[in-house]
PDB file of N, CA, C and O in Angstrom, chain B, residues numbered from 101:
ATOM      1  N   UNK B 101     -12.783  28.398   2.051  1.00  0.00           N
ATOM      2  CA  UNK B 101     -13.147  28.750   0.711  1.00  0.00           C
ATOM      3  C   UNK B 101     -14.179  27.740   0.217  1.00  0.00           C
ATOM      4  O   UNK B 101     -13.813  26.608  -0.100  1.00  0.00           O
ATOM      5  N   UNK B 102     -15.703  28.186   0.126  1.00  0.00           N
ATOM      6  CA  UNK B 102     -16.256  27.143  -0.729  1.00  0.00           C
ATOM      7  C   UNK B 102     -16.122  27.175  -2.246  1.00  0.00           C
ATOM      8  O   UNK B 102     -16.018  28.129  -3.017  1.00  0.00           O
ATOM      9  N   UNK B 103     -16.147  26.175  -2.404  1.00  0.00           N
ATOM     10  CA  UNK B 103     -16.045  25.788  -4.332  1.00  0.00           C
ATOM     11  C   UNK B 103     -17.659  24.918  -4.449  1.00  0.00           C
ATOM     12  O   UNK B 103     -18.390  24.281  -3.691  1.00  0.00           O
ATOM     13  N   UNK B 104     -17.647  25.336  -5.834  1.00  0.00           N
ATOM     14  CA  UNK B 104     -19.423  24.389  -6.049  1.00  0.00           C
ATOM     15  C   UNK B 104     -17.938  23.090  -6.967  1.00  0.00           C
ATOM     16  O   UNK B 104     -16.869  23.149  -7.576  1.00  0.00           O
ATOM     17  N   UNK B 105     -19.284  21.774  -6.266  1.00  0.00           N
ATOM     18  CA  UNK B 105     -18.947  20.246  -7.275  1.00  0.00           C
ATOM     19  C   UNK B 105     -20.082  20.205  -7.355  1.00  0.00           C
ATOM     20  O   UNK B 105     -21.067  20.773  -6.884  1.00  0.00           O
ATOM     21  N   UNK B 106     -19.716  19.047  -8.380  1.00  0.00           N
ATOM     22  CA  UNK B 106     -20.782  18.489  -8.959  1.00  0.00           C
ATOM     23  C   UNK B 106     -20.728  16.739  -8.120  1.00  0.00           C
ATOM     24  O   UNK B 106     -19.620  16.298  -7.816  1.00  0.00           O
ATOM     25  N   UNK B 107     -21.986  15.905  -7.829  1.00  0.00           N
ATOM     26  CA  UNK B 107     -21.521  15.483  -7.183  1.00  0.00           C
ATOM     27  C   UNK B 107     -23.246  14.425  -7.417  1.00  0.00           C
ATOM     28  O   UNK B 107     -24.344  14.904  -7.703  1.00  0.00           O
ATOM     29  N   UNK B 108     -23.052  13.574  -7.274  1.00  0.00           N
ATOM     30  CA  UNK B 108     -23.740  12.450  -8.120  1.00  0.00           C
ATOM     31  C   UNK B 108     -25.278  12.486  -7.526  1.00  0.00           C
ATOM     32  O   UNK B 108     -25.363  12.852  -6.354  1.00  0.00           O
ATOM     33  N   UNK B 109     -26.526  12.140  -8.218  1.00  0.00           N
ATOM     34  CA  UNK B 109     -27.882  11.957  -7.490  1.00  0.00           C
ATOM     35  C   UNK B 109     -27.885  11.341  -6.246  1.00  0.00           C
ATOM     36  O   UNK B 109     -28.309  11.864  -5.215  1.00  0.00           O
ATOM     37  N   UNK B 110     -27.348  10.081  -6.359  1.00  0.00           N
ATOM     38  CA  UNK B 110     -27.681   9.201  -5.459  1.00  0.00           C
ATOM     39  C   UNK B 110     -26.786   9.456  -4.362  1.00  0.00           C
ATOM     40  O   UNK B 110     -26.989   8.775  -3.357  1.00  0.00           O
ATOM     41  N   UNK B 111     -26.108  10.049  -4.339  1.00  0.00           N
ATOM     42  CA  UNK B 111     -24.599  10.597  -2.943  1.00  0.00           C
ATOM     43  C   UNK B 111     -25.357  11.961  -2.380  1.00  0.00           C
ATOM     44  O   UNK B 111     -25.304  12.275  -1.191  1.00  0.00           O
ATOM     45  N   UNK B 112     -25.895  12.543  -3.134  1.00  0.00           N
ATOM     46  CA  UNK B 112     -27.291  13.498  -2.496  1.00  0.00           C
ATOM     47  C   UNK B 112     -27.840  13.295  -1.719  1.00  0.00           C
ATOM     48  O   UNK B 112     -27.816  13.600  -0.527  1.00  0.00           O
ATOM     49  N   UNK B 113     -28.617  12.548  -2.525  1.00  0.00           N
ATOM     50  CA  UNK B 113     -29.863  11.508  -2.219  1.00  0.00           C
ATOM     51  C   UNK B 113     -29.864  10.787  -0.355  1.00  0.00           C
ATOM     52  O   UNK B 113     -30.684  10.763   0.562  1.00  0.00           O
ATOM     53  N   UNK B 114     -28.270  10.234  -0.591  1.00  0.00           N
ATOM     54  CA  UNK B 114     -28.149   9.606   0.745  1.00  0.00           C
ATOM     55  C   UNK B 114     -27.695  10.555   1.722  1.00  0.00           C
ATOM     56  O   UNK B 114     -27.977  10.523   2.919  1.00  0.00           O
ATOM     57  N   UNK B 115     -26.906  11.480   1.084  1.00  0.00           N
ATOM     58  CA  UNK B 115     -26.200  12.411   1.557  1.00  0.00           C
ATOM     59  C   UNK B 115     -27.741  12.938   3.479  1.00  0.00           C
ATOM     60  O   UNK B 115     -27.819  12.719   4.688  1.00  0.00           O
ATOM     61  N   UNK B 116     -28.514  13.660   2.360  1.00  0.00           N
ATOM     62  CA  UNK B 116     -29.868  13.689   2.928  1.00  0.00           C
ATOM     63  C   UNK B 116     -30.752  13.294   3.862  1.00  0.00           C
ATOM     64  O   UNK B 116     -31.591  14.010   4.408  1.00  0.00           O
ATOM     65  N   UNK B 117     -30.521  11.931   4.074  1.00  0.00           N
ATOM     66  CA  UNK B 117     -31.927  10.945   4.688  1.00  0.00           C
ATOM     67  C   UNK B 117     -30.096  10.918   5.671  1.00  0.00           C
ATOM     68  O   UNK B 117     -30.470  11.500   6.689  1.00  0.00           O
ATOM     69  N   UNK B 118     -29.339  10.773   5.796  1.00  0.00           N
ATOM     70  CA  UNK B 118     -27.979  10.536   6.793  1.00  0.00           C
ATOM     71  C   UNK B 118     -27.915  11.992   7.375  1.00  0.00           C
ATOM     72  O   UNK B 118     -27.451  11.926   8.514  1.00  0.00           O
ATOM     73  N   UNK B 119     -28.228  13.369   6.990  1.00  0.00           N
ATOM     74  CA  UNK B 119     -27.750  14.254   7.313  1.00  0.00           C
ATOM     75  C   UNK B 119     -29.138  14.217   8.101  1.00  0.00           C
ATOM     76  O   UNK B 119     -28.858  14.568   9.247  1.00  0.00           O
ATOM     77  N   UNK B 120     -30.244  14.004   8.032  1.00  0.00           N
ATOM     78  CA  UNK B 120     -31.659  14.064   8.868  1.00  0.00           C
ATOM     79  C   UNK B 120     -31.505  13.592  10.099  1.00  0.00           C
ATOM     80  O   UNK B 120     -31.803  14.167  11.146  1.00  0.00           O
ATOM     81  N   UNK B 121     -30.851  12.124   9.909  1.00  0.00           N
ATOM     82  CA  UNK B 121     -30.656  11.072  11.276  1.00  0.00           C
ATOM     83  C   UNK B 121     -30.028  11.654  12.313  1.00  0.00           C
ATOM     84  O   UNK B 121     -30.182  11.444  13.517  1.00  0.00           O
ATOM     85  N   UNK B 122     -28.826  12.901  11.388  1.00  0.00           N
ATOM     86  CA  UNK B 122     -27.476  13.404  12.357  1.00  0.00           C
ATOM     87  C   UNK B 122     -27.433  14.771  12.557  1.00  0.00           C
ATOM     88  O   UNK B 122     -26.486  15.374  13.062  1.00  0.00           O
ATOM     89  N   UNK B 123     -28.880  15.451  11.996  1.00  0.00           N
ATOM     90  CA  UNK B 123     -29.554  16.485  12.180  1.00  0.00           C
ATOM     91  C   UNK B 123     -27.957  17.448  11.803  1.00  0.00           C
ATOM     92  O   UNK B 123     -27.221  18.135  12.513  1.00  0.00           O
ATOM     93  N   UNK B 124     -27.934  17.095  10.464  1.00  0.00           N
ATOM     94  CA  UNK B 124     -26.986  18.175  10.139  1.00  0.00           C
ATOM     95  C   UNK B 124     -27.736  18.428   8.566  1.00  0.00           C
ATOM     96  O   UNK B 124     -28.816  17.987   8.173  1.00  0.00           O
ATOM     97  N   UNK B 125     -26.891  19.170   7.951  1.00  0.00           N
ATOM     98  CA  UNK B 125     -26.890  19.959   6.954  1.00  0.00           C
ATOM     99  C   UNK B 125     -26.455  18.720   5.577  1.00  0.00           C
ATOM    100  O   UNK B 125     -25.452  18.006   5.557  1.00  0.00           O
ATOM    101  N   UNK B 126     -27.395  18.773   4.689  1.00  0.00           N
ATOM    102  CA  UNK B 126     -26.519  17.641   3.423  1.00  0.00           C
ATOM    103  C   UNK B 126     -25.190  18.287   3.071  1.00  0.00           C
ATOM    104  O   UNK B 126     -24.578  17.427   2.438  1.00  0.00           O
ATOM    105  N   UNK B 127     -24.474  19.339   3.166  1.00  0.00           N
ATOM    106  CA  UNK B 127     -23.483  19.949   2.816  1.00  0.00           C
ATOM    107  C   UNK B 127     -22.756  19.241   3.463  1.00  0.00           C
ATOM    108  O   UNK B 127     -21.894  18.579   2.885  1.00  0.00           O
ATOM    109  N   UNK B 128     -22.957  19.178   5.250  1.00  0.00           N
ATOM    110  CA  UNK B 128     -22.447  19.016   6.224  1.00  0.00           C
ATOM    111  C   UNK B 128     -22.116  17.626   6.382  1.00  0.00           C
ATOM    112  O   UNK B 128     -20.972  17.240   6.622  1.00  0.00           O
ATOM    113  N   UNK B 129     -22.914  17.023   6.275  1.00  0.00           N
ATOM    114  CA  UNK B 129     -23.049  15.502   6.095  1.00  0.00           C
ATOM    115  C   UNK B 129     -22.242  15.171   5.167  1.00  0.00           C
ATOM    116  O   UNK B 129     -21.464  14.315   5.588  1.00  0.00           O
ATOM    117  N   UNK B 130     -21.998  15.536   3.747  1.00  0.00           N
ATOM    118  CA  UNK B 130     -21.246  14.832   3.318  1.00  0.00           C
ATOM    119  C   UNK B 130     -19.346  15.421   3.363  1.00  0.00           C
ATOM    120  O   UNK B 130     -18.496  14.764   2.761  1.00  0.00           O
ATOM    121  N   UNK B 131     -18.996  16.631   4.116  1.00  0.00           N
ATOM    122  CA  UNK B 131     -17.977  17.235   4.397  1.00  0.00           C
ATOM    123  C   UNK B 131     -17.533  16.211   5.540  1.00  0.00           C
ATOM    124  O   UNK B 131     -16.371  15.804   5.546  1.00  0.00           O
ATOM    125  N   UNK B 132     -18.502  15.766   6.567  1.00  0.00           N
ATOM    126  CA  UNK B 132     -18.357  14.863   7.741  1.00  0.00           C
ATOM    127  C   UNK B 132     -17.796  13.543   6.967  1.00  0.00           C
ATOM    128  O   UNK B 132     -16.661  13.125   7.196  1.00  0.00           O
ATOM    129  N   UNK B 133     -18.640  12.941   6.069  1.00  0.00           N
ATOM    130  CA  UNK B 133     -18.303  12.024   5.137  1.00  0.00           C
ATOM    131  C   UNK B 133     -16.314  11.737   4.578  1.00  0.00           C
ATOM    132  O   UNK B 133     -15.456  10.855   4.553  1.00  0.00           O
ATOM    133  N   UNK B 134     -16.464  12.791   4.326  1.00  0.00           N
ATOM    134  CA  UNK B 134     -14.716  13.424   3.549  1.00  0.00           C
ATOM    135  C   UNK B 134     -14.118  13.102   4.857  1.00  0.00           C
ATOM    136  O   UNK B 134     -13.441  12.142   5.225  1.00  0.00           O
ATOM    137  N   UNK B 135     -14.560  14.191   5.482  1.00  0.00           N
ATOM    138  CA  UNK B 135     -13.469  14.217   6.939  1.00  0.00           C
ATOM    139  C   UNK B 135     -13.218  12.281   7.241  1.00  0.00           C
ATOM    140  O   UNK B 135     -12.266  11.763   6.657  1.00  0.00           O
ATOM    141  N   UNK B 136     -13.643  11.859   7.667  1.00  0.00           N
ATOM    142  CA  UNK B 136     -13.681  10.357   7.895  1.00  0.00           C
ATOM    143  C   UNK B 136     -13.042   9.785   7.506  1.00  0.00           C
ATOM    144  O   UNK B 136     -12.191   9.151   8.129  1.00  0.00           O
ATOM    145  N   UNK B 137     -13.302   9.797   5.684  1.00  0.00           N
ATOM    146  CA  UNK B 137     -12.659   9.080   4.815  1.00  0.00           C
ATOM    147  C   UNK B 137     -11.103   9.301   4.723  1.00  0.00           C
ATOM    148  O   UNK B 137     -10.253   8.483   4.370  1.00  0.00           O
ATOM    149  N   UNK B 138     -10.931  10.662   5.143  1.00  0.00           N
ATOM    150  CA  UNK B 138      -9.257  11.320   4.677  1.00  0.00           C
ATOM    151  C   UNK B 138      -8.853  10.526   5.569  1.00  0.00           C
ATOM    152  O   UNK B 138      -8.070   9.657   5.185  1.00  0.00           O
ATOM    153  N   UNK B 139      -9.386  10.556   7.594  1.00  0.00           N
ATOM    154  CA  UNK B 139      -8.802   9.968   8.504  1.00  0.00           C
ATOM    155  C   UNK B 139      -8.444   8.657   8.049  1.00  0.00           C
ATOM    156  O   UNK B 139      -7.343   8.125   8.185  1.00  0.00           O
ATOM    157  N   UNK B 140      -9.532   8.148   7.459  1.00  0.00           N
ATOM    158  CA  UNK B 140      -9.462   6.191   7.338  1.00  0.00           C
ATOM    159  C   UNK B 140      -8.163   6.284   6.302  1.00  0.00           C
ATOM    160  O   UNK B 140      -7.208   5.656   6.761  1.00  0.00           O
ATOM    161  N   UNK B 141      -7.964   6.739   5.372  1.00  0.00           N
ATOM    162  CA  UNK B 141      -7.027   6.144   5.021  1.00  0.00           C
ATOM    163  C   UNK B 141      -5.648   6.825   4.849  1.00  0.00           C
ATOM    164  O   UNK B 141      -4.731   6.494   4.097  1.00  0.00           O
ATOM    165  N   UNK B 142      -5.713   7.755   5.638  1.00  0.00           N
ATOM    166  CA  UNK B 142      -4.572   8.475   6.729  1.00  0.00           C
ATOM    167  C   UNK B 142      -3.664   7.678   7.751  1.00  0.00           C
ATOM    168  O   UNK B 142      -2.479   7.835   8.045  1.00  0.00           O
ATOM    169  N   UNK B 143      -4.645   6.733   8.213  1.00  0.00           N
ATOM    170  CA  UNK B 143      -4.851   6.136   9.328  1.00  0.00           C
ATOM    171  C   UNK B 143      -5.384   4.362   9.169  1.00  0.00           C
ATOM    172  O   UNK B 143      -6.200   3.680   9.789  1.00  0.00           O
ATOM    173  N   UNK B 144      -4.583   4.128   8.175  1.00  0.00           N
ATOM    174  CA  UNK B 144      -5.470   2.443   7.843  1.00  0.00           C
ATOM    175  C   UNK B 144      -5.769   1.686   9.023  1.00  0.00           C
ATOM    176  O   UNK B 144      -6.860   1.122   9.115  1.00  0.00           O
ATOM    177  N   UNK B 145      -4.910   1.614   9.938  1.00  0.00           N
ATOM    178  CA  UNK B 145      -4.927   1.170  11.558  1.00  0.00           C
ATOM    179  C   UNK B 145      -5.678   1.102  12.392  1.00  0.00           C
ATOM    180  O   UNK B 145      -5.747   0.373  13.382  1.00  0.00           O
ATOM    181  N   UNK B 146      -6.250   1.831  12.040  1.00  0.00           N
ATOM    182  CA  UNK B 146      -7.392   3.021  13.196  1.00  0.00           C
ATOM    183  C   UNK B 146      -8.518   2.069  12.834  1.00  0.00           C
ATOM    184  O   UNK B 146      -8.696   1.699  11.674  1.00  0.00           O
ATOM    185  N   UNK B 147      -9.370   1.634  13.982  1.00  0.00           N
ATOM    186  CA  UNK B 147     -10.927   1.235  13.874  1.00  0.00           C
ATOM    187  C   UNK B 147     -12.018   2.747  13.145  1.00  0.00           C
ATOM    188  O   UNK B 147     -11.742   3.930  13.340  1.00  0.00           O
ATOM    189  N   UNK B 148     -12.728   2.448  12.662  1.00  0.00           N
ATOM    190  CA  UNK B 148     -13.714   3.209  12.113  1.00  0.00           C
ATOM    191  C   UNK B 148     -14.135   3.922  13.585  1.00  0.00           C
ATOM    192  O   UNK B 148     -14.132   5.150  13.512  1.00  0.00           O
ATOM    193  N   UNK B 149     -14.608   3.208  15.318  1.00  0.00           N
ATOM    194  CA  UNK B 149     -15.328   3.643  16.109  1.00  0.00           C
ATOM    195  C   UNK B 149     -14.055   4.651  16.718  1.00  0.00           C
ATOM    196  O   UNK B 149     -14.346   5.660  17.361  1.00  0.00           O
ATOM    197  N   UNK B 150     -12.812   4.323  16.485  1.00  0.00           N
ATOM    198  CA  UNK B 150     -11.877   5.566  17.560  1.00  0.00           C
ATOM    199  C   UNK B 150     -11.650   6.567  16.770  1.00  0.00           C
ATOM    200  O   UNK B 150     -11.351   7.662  17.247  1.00  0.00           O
ATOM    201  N   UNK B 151     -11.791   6.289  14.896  1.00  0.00           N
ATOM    202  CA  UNK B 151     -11.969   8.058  14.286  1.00  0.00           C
ATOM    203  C   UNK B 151     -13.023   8.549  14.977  1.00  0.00           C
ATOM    204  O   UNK B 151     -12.713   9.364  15.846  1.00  0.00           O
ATOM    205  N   UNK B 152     -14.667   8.201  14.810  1.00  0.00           N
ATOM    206  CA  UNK B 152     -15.219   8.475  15.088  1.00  0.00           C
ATOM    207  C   UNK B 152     -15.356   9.618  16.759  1.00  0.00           C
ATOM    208  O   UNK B 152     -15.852  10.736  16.902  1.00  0.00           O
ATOM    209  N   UNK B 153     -14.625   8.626  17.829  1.00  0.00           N
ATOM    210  CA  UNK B 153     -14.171   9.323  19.059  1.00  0.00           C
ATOM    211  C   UNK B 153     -13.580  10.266  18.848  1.00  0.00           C
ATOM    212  O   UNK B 153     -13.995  11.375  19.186  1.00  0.00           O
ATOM    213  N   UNK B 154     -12.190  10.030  18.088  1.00  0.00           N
ATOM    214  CA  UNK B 154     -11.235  11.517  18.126  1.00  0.00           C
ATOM    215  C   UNK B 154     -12.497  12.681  17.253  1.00  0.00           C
ATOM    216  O   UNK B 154     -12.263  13.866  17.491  1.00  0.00           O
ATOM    217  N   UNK B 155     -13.415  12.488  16.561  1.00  0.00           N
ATOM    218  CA  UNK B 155     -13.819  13.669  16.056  1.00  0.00           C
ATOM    219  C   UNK B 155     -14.780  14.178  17.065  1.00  0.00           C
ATOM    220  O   UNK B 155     -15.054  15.366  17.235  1.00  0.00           O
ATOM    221  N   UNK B 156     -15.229  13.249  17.667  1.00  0.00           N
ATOM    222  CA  UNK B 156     -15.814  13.910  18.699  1.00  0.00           C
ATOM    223  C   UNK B 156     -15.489  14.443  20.088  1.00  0.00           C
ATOM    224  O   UNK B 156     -16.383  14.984  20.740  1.00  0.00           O
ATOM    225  N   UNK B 157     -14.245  14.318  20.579  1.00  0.00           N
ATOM    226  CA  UNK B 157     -13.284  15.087  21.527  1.00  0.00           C
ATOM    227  C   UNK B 157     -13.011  15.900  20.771  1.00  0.00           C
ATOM    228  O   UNK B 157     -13.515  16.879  21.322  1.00  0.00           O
ATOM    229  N   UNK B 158     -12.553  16.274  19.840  1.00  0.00           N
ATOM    230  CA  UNK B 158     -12.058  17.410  19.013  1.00  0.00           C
ATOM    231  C   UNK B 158     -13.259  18.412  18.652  1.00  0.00           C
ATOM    232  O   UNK B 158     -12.997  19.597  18.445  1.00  0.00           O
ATOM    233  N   UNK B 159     -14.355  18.015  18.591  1.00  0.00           N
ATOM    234  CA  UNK B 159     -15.881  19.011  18.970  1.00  0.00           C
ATOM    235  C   UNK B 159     -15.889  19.150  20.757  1.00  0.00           C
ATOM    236  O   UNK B 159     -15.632  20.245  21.256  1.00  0.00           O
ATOM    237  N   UNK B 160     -16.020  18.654  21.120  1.00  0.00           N
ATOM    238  CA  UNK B 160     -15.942  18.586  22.239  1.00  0.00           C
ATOM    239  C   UNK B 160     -14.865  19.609  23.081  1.00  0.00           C
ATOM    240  O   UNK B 160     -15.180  20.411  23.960  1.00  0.00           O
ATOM    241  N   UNK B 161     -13.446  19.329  22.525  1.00  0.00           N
ATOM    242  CA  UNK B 161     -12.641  20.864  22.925  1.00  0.00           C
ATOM    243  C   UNK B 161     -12.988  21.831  22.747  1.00  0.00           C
ATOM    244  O   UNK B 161     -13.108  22.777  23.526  1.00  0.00           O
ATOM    245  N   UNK B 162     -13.324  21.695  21.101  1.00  0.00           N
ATOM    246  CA  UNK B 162     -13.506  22.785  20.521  1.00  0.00           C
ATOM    247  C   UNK B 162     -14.870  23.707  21.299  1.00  0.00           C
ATOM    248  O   UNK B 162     -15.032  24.892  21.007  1.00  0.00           O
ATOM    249  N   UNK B 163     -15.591  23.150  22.082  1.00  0.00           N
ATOM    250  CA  UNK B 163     -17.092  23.963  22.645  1.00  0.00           C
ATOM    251  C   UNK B 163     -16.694  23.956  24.178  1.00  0.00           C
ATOM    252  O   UNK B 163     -17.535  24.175  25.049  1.00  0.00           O
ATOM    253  N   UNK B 164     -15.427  23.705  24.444  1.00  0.00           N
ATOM    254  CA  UNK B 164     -14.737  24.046  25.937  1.00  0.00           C
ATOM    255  C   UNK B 164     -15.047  23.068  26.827  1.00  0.00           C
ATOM    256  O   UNK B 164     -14.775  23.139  28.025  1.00  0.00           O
ATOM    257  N   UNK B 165     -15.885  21.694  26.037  1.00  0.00           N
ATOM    258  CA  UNK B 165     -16.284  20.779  26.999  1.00  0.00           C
ATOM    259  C   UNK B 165     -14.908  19.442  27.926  1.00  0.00           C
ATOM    260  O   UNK B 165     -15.108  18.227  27.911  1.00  0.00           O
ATOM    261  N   UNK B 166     -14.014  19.907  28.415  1.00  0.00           N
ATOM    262  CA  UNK B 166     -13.264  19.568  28.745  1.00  0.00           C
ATOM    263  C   UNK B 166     -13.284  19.010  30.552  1.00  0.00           C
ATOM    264  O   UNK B 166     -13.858  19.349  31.587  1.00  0.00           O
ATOM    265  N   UNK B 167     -12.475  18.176  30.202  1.00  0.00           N
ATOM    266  CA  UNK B 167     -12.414  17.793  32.095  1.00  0.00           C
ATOM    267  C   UNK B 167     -10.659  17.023  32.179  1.00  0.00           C
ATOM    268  O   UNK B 167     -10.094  16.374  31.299  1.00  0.00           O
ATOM    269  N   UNK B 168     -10.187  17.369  33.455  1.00  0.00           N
ATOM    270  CA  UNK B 168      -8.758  17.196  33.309  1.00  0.00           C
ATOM    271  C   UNK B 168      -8.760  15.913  34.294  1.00  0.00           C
ATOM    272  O   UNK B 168      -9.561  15.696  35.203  1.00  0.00           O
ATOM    273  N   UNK B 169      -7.616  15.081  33.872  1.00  0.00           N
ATOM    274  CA  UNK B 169      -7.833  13.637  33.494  1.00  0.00           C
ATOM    275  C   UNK B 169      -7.340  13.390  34.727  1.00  0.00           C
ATOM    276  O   UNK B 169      -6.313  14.023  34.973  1.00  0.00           O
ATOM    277  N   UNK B 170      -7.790  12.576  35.706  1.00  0.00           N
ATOM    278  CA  UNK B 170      -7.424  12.123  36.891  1.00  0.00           C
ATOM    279  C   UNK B 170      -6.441  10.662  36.999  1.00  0.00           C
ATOM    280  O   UNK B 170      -7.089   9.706  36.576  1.00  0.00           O
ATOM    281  N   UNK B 171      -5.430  10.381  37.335  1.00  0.00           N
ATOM    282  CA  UNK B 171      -4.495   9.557  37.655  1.00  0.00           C
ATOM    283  C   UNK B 171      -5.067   8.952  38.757  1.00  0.00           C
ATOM    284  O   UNK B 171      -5.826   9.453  39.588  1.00  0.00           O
ATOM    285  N   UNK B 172      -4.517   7.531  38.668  1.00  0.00           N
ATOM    286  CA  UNK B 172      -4.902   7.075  40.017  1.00  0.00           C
ATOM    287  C   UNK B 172      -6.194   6.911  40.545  1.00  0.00           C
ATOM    288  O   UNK B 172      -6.343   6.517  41.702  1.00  0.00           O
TER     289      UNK B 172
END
């Protein structure tokens, strides 16, 4: 369900020149933003770089890019 916010110049602003670098969408960029933030403090424990990992195995399933884990 999208909802419109309202949502400050300058969080735009950056929103923008960050969503360019990561060749996403400013919508997207700052939804990526949220996502993060919920983890971080979901998760106070957690390093900033292994959210980062789990969201990207979790894209990564999600596009079937999988490989089954060898023991030994």
């Amino acid at each position: 369900m999208a909802v419109a916010i309202k949502l400050s110049d300058e969080l735009v602003n950056d929103a923008k020149l960050y969503a360019k670098a990561q060749h996403r969408t400013p919508p997207k960029q700052i939804e990526h933003w949220a996502q993060v933030g919920k983890m971080a403090e979901e998760n106070p424990d957690l390093p900033f770089t292994f959210i980062q990992e789990v969201l990207l195995s979790h894209e990564e399933a999600e596009h079937g890019q999988l490989e089954a884990y060898q023991f030994g």
